[in-house]
N, CA, C, O and CB atoms as a CASP TS submission, in Angstrom:
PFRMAT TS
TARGET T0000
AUTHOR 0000-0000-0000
METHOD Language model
MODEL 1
PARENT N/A
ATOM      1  N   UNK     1      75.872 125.833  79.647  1.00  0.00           N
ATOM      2  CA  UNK     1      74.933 124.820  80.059  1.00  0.00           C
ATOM      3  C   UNK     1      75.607 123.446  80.124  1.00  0.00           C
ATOM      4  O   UNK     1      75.312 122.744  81.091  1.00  0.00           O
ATOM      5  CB  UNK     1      73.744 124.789  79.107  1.00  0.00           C
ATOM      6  N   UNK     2      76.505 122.956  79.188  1.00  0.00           N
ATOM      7  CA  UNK     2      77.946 122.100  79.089  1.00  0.00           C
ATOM      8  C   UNK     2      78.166 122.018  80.428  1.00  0.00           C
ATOM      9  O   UNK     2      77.328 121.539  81.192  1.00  0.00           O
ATOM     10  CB  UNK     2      79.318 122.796  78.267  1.00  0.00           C
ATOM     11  N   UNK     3      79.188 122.431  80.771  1.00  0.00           N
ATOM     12  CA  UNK     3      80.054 122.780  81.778  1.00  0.00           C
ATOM     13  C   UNK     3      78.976 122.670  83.023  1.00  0.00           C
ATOM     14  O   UNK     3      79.663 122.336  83.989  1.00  0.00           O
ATOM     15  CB  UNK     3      80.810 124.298  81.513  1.00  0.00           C
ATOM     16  N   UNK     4      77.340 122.821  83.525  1.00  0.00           N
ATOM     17  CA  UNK     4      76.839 122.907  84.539  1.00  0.00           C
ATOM     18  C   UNK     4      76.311 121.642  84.752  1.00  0.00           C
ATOM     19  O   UNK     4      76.137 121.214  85.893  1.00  0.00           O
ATOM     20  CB  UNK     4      76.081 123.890  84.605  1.00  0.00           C
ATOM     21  N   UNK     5      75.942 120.773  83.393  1.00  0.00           N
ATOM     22  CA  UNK     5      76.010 119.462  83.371  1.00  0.00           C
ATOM     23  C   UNK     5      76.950 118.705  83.755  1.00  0.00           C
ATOM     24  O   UNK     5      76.916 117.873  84.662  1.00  0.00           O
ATOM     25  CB  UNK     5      75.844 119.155  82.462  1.00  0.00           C
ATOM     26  N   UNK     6      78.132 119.088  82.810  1.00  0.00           N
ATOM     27  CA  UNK     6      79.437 118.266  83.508  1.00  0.00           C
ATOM     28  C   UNK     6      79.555 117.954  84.589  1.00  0.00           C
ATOM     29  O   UNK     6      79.404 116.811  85.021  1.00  0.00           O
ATOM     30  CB  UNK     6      80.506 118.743  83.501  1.00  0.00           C
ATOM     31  N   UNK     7      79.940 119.238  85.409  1.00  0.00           N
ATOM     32  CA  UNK     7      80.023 119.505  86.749  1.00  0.00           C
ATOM     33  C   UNK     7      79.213 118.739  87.732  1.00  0.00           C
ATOM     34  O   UNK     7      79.619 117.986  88.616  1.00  0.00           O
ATOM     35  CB  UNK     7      79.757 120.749  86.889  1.00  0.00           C
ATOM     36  N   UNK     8      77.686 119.148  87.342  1.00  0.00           N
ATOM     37  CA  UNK     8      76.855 117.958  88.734  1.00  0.00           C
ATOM     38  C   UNK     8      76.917 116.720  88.370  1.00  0.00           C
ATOM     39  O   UNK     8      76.730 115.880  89.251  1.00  0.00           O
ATOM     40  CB  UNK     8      75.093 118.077  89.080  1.00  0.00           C
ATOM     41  N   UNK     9      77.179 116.290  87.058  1.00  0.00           N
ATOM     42  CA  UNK     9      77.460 114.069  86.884  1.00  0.00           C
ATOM     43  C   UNK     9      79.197 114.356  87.491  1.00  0.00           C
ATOM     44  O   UNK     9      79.684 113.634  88.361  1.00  0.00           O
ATOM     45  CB  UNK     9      77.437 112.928  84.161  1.00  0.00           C
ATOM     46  N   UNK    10      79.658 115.060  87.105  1.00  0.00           N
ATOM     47  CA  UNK    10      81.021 114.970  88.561  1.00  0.00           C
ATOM     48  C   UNK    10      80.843 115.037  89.745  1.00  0.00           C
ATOM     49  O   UNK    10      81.721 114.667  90.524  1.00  0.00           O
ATOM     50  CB  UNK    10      82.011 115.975  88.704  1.00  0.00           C
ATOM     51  N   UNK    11      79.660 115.526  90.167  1.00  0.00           N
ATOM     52  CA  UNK    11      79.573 115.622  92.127  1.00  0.00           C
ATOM     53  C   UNK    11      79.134 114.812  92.046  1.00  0.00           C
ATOM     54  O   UNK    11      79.812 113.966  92.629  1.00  0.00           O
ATOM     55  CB  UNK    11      78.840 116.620  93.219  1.00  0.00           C
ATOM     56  N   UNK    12      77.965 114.243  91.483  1.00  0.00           N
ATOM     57  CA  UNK    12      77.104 112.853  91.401  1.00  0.00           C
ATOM     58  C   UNK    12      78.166 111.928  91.649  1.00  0.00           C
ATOM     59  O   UNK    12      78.488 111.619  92.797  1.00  0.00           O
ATOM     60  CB  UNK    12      76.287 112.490  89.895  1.00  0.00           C
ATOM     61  N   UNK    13      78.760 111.444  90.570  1.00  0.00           N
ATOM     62  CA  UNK    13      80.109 110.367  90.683  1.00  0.00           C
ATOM     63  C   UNK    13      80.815 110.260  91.878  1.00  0.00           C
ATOM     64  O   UNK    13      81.270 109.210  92.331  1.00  0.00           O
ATOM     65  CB  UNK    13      81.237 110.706  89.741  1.00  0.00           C
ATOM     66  N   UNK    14      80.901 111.396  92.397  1.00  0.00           N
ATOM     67  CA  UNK    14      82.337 111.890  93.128  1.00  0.00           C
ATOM     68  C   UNK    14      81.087 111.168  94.945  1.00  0.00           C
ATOM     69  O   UNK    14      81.437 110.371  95.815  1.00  0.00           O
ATOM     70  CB  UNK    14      82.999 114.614  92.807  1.00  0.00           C
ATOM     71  N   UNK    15      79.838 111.860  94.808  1.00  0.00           N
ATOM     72  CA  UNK    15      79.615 111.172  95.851  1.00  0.00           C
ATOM     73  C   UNK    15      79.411 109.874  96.221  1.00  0.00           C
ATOM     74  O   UNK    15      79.550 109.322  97.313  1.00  0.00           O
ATOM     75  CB  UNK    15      78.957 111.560  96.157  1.00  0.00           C
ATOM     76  N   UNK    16      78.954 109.342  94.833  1.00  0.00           N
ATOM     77  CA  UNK    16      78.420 107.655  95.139  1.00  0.00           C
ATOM     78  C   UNK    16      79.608 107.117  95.070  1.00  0.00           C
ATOM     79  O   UNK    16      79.411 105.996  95.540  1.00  0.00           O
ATOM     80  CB  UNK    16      77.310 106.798  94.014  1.00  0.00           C
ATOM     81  N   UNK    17      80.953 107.199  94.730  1.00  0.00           N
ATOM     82  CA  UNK    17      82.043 106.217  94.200  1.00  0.00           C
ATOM     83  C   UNK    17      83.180 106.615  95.197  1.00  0.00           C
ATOM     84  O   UNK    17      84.249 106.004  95.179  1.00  0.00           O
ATOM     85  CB  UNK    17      82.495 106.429  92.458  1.00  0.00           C
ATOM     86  N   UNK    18      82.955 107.600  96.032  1.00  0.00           N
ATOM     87  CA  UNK    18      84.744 108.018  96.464  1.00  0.00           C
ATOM     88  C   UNK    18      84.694 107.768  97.965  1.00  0.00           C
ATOM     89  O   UNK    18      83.604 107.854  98.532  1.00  0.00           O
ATOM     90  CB  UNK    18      85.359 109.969  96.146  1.00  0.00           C
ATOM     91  N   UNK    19      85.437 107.564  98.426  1.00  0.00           N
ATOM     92  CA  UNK    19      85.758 107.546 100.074  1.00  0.00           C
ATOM     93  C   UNK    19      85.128 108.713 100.898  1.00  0.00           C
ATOM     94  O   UNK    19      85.065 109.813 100.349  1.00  0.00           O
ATOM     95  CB  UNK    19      87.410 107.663 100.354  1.00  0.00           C
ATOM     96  N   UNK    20      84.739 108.590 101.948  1.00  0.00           N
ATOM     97  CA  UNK    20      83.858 110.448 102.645  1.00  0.00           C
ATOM     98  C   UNK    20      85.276 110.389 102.797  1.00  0.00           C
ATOM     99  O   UNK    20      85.141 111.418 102.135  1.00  0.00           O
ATOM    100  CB  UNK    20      82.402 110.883 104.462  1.00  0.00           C
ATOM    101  N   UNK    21      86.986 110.171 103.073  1.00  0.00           N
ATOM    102  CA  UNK    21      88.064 111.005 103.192  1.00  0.00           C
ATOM    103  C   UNK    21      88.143 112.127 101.948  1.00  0.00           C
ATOM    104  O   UNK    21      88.635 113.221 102.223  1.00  0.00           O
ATOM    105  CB  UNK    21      89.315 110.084 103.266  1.00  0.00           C
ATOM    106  N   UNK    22      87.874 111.986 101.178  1.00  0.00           N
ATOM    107  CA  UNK    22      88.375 112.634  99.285  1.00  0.00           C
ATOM    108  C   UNK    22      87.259 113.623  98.919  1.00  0.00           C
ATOM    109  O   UNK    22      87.307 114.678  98.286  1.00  0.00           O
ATOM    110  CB  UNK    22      88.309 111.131  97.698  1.00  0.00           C
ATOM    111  N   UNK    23      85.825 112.707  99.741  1.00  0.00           N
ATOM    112  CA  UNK    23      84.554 113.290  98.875  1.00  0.00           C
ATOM    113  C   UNK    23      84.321 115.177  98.909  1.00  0.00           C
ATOM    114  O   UNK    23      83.611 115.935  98.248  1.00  0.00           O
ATOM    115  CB  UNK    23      82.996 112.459  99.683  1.00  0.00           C
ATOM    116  N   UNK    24      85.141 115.351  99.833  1.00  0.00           N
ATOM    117  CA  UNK    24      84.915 117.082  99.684  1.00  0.00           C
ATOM    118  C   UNK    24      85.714 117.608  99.338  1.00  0.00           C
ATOM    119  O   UNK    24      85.670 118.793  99.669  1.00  0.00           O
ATOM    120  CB  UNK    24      84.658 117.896 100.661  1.00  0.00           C
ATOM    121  N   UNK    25      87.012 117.174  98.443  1.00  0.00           N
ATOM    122  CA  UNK    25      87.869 117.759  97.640  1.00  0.00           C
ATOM    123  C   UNK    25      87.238 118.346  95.976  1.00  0.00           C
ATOM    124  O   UNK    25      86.311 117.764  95.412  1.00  0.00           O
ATOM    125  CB  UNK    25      88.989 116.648  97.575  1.00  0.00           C
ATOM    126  N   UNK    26      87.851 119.414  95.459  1.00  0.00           N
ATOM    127  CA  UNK    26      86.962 119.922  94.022  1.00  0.00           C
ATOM    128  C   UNK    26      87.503 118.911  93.273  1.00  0.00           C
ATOM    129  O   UNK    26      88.283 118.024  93.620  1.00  0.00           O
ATOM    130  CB  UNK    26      87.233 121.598  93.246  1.00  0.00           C
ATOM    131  N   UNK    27      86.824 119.221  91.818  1.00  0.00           N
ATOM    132  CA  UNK    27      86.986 118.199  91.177  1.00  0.00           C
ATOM    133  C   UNK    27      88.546 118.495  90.474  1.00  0.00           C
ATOM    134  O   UNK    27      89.253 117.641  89.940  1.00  0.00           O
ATOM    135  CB  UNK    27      85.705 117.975  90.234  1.00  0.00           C
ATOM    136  N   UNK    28      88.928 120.270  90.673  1.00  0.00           N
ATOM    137  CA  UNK    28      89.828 119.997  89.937  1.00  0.00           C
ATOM    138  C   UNK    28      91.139 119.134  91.026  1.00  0.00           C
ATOM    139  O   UNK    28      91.986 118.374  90.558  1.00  0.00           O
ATOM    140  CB  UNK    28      90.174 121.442  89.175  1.00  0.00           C
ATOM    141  N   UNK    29      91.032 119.443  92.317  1.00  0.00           N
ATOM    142  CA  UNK    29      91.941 118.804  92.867  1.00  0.00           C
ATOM    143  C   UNK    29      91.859 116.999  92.521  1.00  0.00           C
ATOM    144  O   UNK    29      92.908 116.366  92.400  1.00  0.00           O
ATOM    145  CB  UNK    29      91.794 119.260  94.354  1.00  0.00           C
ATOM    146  N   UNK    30      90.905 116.523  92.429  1.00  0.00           N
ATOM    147  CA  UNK    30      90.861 114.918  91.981  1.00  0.00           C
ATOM    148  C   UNK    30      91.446 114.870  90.366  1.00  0.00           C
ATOM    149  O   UNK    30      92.551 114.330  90.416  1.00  0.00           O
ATOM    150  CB  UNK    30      89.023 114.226  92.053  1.00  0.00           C
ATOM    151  N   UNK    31      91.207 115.127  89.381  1.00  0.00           N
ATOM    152  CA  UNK    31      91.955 115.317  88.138  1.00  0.00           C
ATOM    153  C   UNK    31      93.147 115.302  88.714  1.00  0.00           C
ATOM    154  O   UNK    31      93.964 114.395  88.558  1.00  0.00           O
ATOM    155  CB  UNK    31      91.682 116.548  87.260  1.00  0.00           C
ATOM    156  N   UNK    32      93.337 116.440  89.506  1.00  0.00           N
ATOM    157  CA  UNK    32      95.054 116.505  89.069  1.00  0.00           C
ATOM    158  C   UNK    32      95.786 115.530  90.290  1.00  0.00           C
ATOM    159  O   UNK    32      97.001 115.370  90.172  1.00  0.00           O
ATOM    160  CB  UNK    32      95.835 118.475  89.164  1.00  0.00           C
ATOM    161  N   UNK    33      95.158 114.935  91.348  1.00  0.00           N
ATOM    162  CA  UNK    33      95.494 113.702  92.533  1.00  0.00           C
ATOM    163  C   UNK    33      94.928 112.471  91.513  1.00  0.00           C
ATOM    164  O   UNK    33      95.712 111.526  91.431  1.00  0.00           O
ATOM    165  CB  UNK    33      94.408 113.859  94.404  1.00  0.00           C
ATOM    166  N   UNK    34      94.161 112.395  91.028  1.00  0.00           N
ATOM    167  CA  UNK    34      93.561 110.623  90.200  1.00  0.00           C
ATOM    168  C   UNK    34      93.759 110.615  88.932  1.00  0.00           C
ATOM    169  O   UNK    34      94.082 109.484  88.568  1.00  0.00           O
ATOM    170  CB  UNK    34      91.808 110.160  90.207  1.00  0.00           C
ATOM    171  N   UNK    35      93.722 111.216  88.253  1.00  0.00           N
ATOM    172  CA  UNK    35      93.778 111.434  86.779  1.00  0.00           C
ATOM    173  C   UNK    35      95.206 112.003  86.591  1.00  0.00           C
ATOM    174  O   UNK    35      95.842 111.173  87.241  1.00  0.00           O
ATOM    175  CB  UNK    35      92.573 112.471  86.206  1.00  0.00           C
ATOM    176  N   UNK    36      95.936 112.708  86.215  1.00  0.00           N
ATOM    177  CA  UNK    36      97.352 113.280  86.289  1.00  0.00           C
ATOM    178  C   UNK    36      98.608 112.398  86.455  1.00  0.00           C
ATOM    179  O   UNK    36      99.692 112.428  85.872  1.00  0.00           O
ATOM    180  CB  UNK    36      97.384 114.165  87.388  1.00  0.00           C
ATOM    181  N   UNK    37      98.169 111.674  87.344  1.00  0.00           N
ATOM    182  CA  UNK    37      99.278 111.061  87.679  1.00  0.00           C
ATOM    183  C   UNK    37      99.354 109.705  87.055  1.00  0.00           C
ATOM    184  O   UNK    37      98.570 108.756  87.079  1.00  0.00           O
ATOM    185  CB  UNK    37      99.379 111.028  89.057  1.00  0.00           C
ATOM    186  N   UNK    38     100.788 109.921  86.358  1.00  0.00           N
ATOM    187  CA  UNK    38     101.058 108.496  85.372  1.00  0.00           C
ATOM    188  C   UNK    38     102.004 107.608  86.079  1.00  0.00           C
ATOM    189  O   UNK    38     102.358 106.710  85.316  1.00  0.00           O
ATOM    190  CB  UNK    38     101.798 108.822  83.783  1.00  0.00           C
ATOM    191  N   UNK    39     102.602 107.506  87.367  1.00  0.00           N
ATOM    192  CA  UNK    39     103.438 106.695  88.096  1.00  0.00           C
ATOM    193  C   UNK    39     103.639 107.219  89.760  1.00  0.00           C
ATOM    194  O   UNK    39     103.593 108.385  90.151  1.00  0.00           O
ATOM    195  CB  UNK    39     104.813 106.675  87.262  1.00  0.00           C
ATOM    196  N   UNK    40     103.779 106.476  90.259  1.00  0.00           N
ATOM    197  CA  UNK    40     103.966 106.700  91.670  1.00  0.00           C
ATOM    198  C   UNK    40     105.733 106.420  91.968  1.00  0.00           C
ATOM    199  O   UNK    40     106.450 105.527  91.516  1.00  0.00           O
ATOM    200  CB  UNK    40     102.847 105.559  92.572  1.00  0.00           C
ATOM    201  N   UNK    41     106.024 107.400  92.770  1.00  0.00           N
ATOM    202  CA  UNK    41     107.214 107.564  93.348  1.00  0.00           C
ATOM    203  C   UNK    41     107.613 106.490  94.145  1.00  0.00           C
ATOM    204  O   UNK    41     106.787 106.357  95.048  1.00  0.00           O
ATOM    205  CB  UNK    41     107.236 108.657  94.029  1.00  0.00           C
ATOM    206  N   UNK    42     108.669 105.515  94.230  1.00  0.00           N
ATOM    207  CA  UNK    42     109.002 104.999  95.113  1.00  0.00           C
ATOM    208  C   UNK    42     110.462 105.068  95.687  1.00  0.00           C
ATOM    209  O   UNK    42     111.482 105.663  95.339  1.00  0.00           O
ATOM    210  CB  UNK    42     108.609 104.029  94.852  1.00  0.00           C
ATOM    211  N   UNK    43     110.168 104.285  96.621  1.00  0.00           N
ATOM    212  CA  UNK    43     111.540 104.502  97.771  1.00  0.00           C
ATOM    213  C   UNK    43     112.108 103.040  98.097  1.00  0.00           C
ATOM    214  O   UNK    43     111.620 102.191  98.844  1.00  0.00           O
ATOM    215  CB  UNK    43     110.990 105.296  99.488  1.00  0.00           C
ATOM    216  N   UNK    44     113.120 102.993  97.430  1.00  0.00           N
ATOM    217  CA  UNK    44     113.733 101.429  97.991  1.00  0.00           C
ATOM    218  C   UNK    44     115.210 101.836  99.318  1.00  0.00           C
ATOM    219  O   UNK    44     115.240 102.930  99.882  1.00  0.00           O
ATOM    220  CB  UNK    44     114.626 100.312  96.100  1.00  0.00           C
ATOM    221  N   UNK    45     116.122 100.896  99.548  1.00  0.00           N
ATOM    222  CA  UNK    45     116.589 100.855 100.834  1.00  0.00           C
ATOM    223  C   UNK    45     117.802 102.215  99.881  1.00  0.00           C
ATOM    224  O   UNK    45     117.829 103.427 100.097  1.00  0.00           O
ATOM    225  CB  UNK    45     117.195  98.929 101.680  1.00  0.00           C
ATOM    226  N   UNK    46     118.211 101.831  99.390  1.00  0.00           N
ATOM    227  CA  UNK    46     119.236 102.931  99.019  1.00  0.00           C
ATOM    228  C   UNK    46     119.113 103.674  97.780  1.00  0.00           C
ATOM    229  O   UNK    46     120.170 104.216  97.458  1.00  0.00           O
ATOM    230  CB  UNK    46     120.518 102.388  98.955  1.00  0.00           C
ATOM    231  N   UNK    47     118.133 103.865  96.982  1.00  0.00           N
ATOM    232  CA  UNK    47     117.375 104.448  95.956  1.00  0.00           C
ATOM    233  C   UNK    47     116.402 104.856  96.413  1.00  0.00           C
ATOM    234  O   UNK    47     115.750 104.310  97.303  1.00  0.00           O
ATOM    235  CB  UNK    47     117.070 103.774  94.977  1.00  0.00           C
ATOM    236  N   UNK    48     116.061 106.295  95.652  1.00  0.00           N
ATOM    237  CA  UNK    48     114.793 106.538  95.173  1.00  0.00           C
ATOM    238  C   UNK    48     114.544 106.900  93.711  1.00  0.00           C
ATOM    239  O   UNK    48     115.496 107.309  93.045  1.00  0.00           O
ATOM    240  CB  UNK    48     114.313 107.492  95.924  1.00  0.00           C
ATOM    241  N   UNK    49     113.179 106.764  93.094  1.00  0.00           N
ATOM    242  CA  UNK    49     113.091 106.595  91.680  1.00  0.00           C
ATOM    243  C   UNK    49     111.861 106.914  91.344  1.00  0.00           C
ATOM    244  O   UNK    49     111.130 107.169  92.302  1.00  0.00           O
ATOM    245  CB  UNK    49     113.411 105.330  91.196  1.00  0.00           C
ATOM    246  N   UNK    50     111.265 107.003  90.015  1.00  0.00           N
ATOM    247  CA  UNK    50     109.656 106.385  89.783  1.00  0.00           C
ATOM    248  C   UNK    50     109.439 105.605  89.084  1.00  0.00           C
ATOM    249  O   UNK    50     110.294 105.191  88.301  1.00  0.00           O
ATOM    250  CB  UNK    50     108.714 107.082  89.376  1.00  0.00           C
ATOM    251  N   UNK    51     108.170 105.122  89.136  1.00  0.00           N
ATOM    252  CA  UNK    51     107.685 103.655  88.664  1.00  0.00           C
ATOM    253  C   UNK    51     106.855 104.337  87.838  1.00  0.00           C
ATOM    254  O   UNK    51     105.750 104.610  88.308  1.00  0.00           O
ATOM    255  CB  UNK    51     106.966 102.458  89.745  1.00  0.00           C
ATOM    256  N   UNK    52     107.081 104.665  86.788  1.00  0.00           N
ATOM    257  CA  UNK    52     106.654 104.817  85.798  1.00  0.00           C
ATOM    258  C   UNK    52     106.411 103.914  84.879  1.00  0.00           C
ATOM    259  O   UNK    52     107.226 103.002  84.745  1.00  0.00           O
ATOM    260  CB  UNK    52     107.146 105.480  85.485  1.00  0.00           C
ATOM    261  N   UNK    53     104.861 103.986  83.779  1.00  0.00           N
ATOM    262  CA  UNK    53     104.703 102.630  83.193  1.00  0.00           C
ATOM    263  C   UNK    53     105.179 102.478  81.867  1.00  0.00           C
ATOM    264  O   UNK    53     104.756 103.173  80.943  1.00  0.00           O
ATOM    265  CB  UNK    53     103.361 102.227  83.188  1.00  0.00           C
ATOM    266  N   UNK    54     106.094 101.545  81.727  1.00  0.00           N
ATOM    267  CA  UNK    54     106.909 101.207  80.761  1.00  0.00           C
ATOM    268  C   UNK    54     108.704 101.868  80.828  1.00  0.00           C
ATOM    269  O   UNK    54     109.585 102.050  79.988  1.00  0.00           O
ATOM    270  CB  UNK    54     106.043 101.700  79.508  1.00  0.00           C
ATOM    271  N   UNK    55     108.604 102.019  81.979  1.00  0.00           N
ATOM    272  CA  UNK    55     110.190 102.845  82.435  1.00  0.00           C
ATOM    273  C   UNK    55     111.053 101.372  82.699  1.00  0.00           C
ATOM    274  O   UNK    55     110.586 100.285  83.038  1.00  0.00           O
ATOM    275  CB  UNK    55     110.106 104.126  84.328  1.00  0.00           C
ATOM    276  N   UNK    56     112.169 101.664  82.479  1.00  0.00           N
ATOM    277  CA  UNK    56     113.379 100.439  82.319  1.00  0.00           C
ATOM    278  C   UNK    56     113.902 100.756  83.557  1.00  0.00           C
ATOM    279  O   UNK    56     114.873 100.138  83.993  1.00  0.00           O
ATOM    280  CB  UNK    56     114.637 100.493  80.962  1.00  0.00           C
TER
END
């Protein structure tokens, strides 16, 4: 009964707050695209690296 609650205040959320591009992705794909990810990859002219937070 947990878990069926959870689930519809996640579609709820997911419809009022997200872009219609994202809004028909599951929730586990958003966790692991919005939530999961602790730095974004970047690309400079002759490096690549990540920007990770608190990385030197």
């Amino acid at each position: 009964m947990r878990s069926d609650l959870t689930e519809n205040l996640g579609n709820l959320l997911r419809r009022l707050a997200l872009p219609v591009t994202i809004q028909s992705w599951s929730l586990t794909s958003l966790q692991q695209r919005l939530v999961k990810t602790g730095g974004r990859l970047v690309r400079h002219a002759r490096t690549s690296g990540s920007n990770w937070p608190g990385a030197t």
